[in-house]
RODO-794464 format. One line per field, with one value per residue (C-alpha): residue number from 1; residue in one letter; x, y, z. Coordinates in steps of 0.05 Angstrom, whole numbers, plus 5000, padded with zeros to 4 digits. Layout:
N
pos = NUM|... .
code = A|... .
px = X|... .
py = Y|... .
pz = Z|... .
***
This chain:
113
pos = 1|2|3|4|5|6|7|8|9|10|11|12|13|14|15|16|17|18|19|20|21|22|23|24|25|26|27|28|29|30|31|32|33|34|35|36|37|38|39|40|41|42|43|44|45|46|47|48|49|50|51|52|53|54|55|56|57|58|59|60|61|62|63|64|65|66|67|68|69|70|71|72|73|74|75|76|77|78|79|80|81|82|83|84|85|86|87|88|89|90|91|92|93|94|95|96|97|98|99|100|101|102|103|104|105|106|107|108|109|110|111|112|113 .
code = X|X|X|X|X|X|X|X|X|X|X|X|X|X|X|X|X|X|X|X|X|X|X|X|X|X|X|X|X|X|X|X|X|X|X|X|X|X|X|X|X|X|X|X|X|X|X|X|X|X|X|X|X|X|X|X|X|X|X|X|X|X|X|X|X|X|X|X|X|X|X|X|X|X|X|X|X|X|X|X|X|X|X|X|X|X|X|X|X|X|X|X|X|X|X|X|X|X|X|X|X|X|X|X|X|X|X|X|X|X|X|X|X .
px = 5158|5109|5154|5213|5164|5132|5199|5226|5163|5174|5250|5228|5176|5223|5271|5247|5292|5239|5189|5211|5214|5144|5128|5162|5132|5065|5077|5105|5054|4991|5000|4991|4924|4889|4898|4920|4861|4907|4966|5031|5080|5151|5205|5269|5313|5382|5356|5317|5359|5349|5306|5293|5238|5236|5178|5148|5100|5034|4976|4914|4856|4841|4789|4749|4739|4732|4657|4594|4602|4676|4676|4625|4668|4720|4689|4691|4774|4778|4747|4782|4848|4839|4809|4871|4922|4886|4870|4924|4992|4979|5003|4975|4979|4951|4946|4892|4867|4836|4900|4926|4879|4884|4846|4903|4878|4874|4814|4850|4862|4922|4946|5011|5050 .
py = 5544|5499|5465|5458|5417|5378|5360|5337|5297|5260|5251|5220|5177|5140|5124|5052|5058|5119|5069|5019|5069|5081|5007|5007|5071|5048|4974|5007|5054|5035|4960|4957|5018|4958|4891|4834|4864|4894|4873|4903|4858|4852|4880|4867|4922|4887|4877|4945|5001|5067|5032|4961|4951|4879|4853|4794|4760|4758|4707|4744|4765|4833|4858|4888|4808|4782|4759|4812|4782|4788|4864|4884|4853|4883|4952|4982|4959|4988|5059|5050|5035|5096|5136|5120|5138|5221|5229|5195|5180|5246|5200|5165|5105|5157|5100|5053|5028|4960|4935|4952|4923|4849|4799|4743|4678|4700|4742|4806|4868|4873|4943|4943|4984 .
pz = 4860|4826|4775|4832|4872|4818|4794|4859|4879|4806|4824|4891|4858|4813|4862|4878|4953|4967|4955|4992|5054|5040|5051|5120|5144|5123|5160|5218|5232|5191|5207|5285|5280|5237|5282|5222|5169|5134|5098|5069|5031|5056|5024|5004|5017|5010|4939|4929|4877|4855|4790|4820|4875|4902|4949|4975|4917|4945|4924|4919|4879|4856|4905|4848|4816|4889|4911|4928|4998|5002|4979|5026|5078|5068|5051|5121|5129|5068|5103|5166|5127|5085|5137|5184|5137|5124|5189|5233|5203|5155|5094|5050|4992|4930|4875|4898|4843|4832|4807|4882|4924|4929|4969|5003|5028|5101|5071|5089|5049|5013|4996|4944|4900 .
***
């Protein structure tokens, strides 16, 4: 039923190892679809728990506080990324705010958490 699902989708989402399988699935599939425009930070499973996740830092701006210039680069990535993950993989990152999209100095797009 409804509340069975909702409550095991919550259980799942707090579970920082889930998470951390997320991040692999998404660089092992997502990663080679986008040829090096797209980036997904490393992480540390050895150090991942149940309530810890660990991950490589990552230098970047916020894409939202990037340049005009730079956003409208990076706008169809951003589409094809996106687009990729609905209608290929059949999964997809469903928290992208602004806080989540980063710039790195490579100029690619950066999708975390």
């Amino acid at each position: 039923n409804l509340l069975d699902t909702f409550a095991g989708a919550s259980f799942l989402e707090l579970d920082y190892r889930h998470e951390a399988a997320n991040m692999q699935r998404f660089t092992d599939t997502l990663l080679p679809m986008l040829n090096g425009k797209v980036y997904i930070p490393k992480c540390h499973h050895d150090l991942t728990t149940r309530k810890v996740l660990v991950s490589e830092w990552i230098e970047g701006e916020q894409l939202a506080k990037s340049s005009a210039s730079t956003i409208n680069a990076l706008i169809p990535i951003g589409v094809d990324c996106f687009l990729a993950q609905l209608l290929v993989v059949g999964y997809f990152h469903s928290d992208p705010h602004p806080g989540n999209l980063l710039v790195d100095a490579a100029g690619r797009l950066v999708v975390i958490d």
